[in-house]
N, C-alpha and C positions, 0 to 999 in steps of 0.2 A: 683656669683658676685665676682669682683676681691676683696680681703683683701688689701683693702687702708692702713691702719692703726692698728698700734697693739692696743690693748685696754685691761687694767685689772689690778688690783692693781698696785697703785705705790708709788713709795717713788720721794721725790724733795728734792736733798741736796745741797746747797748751801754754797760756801766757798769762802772767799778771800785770793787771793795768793800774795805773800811777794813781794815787785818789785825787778824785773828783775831774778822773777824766772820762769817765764811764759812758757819757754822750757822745764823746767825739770817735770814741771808740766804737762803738755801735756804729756809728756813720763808715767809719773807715772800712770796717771789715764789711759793711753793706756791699763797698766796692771791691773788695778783692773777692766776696763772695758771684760775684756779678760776673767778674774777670774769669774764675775757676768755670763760673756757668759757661762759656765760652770755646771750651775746647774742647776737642776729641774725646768722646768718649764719658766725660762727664755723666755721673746717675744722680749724684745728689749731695747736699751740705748742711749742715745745721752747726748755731752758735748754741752751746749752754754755758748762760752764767754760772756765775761762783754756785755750789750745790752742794750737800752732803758729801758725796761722792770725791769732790775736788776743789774743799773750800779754798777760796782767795784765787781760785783760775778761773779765765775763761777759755771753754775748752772747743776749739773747731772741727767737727770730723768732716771730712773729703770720702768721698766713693767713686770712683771709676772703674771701667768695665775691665781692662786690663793693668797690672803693673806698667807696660811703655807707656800708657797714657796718662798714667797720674804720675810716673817718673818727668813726664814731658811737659806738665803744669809746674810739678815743683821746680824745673830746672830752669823755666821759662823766665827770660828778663823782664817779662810782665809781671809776673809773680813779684820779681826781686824790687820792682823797681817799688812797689803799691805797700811792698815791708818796710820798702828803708823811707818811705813816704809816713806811715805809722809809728815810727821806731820811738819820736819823742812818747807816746799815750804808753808804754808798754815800759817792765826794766826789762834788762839785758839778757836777761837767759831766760830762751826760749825752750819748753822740750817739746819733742815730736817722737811719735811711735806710731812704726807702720805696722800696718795689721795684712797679711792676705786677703783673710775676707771678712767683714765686718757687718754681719745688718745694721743699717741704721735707717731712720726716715723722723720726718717730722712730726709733731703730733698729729693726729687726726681731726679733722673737722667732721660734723654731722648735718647734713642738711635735711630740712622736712618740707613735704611738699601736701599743700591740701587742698582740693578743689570738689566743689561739689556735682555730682555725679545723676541725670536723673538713671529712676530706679530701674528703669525698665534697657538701663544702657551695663548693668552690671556686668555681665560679660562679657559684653564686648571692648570694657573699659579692663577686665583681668587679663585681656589677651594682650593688649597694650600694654600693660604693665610689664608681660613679658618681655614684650619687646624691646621695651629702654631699659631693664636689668640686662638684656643680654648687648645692648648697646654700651651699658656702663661699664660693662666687662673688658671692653674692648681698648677701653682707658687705660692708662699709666695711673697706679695710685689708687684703683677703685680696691674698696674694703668689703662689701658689701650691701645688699636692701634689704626694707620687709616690706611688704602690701598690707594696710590694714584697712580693710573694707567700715563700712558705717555699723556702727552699733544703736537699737534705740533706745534712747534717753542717753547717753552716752557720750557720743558722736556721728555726727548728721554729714561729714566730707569722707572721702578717698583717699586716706594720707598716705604717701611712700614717703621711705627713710630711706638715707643712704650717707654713706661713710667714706671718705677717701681718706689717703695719708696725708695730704698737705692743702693746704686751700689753695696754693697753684695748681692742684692735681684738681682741685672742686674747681676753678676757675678754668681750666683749660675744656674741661665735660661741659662747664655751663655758656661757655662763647662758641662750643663746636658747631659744625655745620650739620652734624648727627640726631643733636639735642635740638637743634631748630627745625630738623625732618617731623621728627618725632610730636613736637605742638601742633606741627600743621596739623598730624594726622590725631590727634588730639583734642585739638580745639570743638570741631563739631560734638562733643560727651561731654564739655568741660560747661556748667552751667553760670554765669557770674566769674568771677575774679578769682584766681590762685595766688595761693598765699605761701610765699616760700620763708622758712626761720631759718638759721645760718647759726651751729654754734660750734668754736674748736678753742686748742690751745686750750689742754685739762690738765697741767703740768699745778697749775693754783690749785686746784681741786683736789689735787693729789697728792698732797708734800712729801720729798722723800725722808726717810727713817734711817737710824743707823741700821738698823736691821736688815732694810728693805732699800738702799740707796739711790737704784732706778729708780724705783716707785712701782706699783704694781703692776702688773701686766697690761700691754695695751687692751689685750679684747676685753678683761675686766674692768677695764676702764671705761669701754664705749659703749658696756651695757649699761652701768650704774648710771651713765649720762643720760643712756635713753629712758633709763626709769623716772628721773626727773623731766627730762625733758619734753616728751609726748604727752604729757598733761599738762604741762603748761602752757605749751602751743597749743592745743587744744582747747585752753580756759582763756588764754589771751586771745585766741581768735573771735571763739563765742561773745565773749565781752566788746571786744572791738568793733564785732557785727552788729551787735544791738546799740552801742552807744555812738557810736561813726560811722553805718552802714554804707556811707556813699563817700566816706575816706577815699581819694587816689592811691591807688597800688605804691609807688615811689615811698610816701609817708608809711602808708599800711603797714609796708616790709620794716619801714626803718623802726616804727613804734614797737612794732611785734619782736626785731632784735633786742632794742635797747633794753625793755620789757621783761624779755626773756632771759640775757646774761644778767639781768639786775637779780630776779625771782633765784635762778642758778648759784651764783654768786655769791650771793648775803643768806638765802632761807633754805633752800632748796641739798644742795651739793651738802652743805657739811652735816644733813639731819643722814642725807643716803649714806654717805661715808662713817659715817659714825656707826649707822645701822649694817654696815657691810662690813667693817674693819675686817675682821677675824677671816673673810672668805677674800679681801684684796688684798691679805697680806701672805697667802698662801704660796 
C-alpha cells in the first residue's frame, strides 16, 4: 500500500510573526526546517500560514518515527541556537503541543505523463505501465496512478497520472535510478516526445471554511484536480502540437505548466469547486 501520510510523534508550534516580517520569516524557518530534516528519525514537516483554523499564527508540525527522536531535535542546541537566531521576526510567546501521533504530510502534487504510443505496441505499453505503478509504489509519498489508453477523437497519447504527497516525494521518483530503468525500457513504444505537466499545492483551490477549517479531504481534492486537469493537458498539448510542433521539450514542459496552473487557477478550479461544493464539503 502506497505511504499516503507520514504518521508518528509530533510536536505543533505555533508562533506569531511581527508585521511585515513575514519574508524573513519564511527564510528563517526554511532553515530550521532544513536542520529538523537532519536528524534521526525525522518523517516530515510542514509550515501553514495564518488560516481559519489559527488565525494570526504560523503553525509548524514536526513528525518523527519515535518520541526520543523528536525529543532529541527539540533538545538539540541546533534547534535552540537557529530560534534564538529567529527570535527578533516572532513576539515572545511561543506555544507548542505535542501530539503522540499526528498524520500530517504536504499537499499533494499531480503529475501527468503523455506520450504517443504506436497502435500495434498497446500491450505491451499496458504491461509497462504495470511495471512503473508497481515501481512507484515502492516510493515514499506515492498516492497513487491511472492509465488512460487513447480514445478516438478524443485523445490520440497514453497518459498515466500519478499523485504523490509532496513534490519532494515527485522529485525524489523523478531523479531515481528506477524511473531511469524504466524509459530505457520504454523508449523503444514511446513514438516522438513525452510531455510531462506538474501540478500541486491545492490549498488556493480549496479555501478553508469555518465549517470545514482543514478544507476538505485530500482524496476529494485530487479528484476534483484531476477533473480539471486531464483536459486541459490534453487541450494544451493538442494545441501545442499543431501550433509548435518542433518546440524543444525544456520550453514544451514549461509552456504546458505555466498554461495549465494559469487555465486551473483563474477558470478552471473555481467553476469545479463551485460544481462540487456540497460533495467536498462532506
Amino acid at each position: 500500500m502506497p505511504n499516503q501520510e507520514a504518521s508518528g510523534p509530533t510536536v505543533i508550534v505555533a508562533r506569531r510573526v511581527l508585521p511585515g516580517r513575514e519574508d524573513e520569516y519564511r527564510s528563517w524557518h526554511e532553515r530550521i526546517q532544513r536542520a529538523a530534516g537532519s536528524f534521526p528519525g525525522y518523517l516530515s514537516s510542514e509550515l501553514q500560514p495564518p488560516a481559519a483554523a489559527h488565525p494570526g499564527e504560523w503553525v509548524t508540525v514536526y513528525s518523527f518515527a519515535t518520541a526520543a527522536e523528536l525529543d532529541s531535535w527539540l533538545a538539540s542546541d541546533e534547534r535552540r541556537e537557529i530560534a534564538a537566531a529567529g527570535a527578533h521576526l516572532i513576539e515572545p510567546d511561543v506555544r507548542e503541543q505535542h501530539v503522540a501521533a499526528l498524520r500530517t504530510a504536504p499537499e499533494p502534487v499531480t503529475v501527468v505523463f503523455s506520450q504517443a504510443i504506436d497502435r500495434d505496441s498497446y500491450q505491451a505499453f499496458t504491461v509497462l505501465y504495470e511495471d512503473v505503478a508497481d515501481r512507484m509504489h515502492a516510493f515514499p509519498g506515492f498516492l497513487g496512478s491511472d492509465f488512460f489508453p487513447p480514445v478516438d477523437g478524443v485523445q490520440e497519447e497514453h497518459v498515466i497520472v500519478a499523485s504523490f504527497a509532496s513534490r519532494s516525494d515527485l522529485d525524489r521518483w523523478l531523479q531515481s535510478d528506477s524511473r531511469r530503468e524504466w524509459l530505457d525500457s520504454a523508449t523503444r513504444l514511446i513514438e516522438g516526445e513525452r510531455t510531462m505537466n506538474v501540478v500541486g499545492g491545492f490549498g488556493g483551490w480549496f479555501p478553508a471554511a469555518p465549517s470545514l477549517p482543514q478544507g476538505p479531504k485530500r482524496w476529494k481534492q485530487a479528484v476534483a484536480v484531476l477533473l480539471a486537469l486531464y483536459p486541459t493537458s490534453l487541450v494544451i498539448t493538442a494545441v501545442r502540437s499543431r501550433v509548435a510542433p518542433d518546440m524543444n521539450m525544456v520550453t514544451a514542459v514549461l509552456v504546458a505548466n505555466v498554461l495549465g496552473v494559469a487555465v486551473l487557477s483563474f477558470f478552471l478550479m473555481p467553476i469545479v469547486t463551485r460544481w462540487l461544493d456540497t460533495w467536498l464539503s462532506r
